[in-house]
C-alpha positions in Angstrom: 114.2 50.9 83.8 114.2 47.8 84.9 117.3 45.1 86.0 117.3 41.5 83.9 117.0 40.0 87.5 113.6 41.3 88.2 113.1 40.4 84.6 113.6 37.2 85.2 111.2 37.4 88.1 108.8 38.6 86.1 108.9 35.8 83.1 109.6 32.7 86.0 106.1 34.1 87.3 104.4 34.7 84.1 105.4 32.0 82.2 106.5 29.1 84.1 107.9 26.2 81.1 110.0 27.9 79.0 110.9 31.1 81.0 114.5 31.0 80.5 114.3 31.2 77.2 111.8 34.2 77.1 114.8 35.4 79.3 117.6 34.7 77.1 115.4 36.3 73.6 114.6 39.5 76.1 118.0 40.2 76.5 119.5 39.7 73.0 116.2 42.4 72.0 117.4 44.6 74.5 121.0 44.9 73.4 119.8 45.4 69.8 117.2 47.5 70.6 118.8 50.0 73.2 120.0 52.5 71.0 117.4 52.1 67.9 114.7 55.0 67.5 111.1 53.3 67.9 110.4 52.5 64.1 113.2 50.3 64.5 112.6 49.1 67.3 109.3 48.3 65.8 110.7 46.2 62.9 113.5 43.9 65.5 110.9 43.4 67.8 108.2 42.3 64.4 111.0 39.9 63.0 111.0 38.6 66.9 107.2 37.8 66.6 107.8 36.2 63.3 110.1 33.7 63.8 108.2 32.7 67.5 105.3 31.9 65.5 107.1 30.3 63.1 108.9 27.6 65.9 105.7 27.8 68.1 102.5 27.5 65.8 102.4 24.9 63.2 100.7 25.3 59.8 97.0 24.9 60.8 97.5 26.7 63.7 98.5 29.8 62.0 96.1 29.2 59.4 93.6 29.3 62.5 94.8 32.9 63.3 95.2 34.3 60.2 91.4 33.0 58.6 90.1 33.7 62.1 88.5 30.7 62.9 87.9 31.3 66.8 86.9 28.1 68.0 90.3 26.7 66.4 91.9 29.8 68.1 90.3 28.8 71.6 90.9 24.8 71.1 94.4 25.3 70.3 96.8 25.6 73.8 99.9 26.3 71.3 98.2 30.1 70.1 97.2 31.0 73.4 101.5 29.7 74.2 102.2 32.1 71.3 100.7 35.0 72.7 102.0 34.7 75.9 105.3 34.3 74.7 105.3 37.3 72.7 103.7 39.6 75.1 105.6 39.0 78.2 108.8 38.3 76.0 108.0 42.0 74.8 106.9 42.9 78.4 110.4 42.2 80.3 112.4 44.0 77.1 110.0 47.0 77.3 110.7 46.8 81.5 114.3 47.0 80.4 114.6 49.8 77.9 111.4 52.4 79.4 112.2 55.3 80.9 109.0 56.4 80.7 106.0 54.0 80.3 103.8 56.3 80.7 104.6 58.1 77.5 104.0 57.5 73.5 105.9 59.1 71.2 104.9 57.8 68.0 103.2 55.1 66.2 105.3 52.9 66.2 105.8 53.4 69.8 102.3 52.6 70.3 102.0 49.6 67.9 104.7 48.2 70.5 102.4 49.0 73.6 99.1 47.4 72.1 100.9 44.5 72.3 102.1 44.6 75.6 100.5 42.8 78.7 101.1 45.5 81.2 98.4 48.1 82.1 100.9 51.3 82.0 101.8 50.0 78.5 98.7 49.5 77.5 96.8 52.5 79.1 99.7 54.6 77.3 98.8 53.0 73.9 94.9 54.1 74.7 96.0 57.5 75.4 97.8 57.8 72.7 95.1 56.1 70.2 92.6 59.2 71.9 94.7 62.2 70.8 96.3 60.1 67.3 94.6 59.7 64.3 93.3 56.0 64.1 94.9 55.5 60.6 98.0 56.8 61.2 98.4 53.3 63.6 97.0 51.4 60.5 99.6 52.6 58.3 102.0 51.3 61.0 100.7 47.7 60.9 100.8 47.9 57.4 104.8 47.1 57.8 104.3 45.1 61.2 103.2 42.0 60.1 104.5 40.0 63.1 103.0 42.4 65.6 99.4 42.3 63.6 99.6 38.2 63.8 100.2 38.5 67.5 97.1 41.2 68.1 95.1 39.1 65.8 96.4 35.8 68.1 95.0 37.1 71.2 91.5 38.6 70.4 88.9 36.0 70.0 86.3 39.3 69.3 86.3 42.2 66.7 87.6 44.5 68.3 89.2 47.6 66.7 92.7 46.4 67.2 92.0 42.8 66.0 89.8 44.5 63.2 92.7 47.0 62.2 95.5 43.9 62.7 93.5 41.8 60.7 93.7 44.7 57.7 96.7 45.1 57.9 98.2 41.9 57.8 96.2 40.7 54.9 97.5 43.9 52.8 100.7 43.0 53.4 100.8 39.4 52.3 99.0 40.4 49.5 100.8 43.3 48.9 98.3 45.8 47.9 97.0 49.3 49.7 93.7 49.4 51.2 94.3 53.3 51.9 93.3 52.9 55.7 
């Protein structure tokens, strides 16, 4: 675990404008998050993402994501604000609550890490996806709209994550099963 003060640190350096606020959302997550199992977790920290892109993107924007129109996505300095908000955000409340990076115990738990920015988060979520089924983290998107948006947000390929994000956010909103 981490203290808030090298927290702090950590978002001054990482996100320059509008790193005390970063600090101030990390620590509200971690005080409602410390004693939540990881599904949990999971939903606090997708309501989080949520409501970021909802004060951070405007409509078009989000459209831009969501219809995957890359060259929007590149053009557009507020997404690439977005996701860096919501990954080191995420970064500095995971730094506060791990006792063990290294380690995923679930799903959810990983869904959490492929967001992440840091390597020991994110190597953990690759480990994980190598000994997991694949559809078992699909499921888990399925109910983690705010975390798909943000894994669609950052990938300007088609990657397996972005592919699997994009799935599963479009189920949701339109509410039907696409039996990943």
């Amino acid at each position: 675990m981490t203290a808030p003060h090298d927290t702090h640190a950590y978002l001054e350096r990482h996100l320059h404008d509008g790193w005390s606020d970063a600090q101030g959302n990390a620590e509200v997550l971690v005080a409602e998050l410390a004693d939540l199992s990881w599904a949990e977790r999971l939903q606090a920290i997708d309501w989080f993402f949520w409501k970021l892109g909802a004060r951070l993107l405007d409509e078009d924007q989000a459209e831009a994501v969501i219809d995957r129109r890359l060259e929007t996505m590149r053009a557009e300095p507020a997404v690439a604000r977005y996701v860096e908000v919501a990954e080191h955000t995420l970064a500095a409340v995971l730094m506060q609550l791990d006792t063990d990076p290294r380690h995923v115990t679930s799903a959810h738990h990983a869904v959490i890490y492929a967001v992440s920015p840091l390597a020991v988060h994110r190597n953990a979520f690759e480990d994980w996806l190598v000994l997991n089924d694949a559809d078992e983290l699909g499921h888990v998107l399925l109910g983690a709209p705010g975390h798909a948006f943000v894994l669609m947000a950052r990938s300007y390929d088609d990657t397996f994550l972005a592919l699997r994000a994009r799935d599963a956010f479009w189920t949701t909103m339109l509410g039907r099963d696409v039996g990943f």
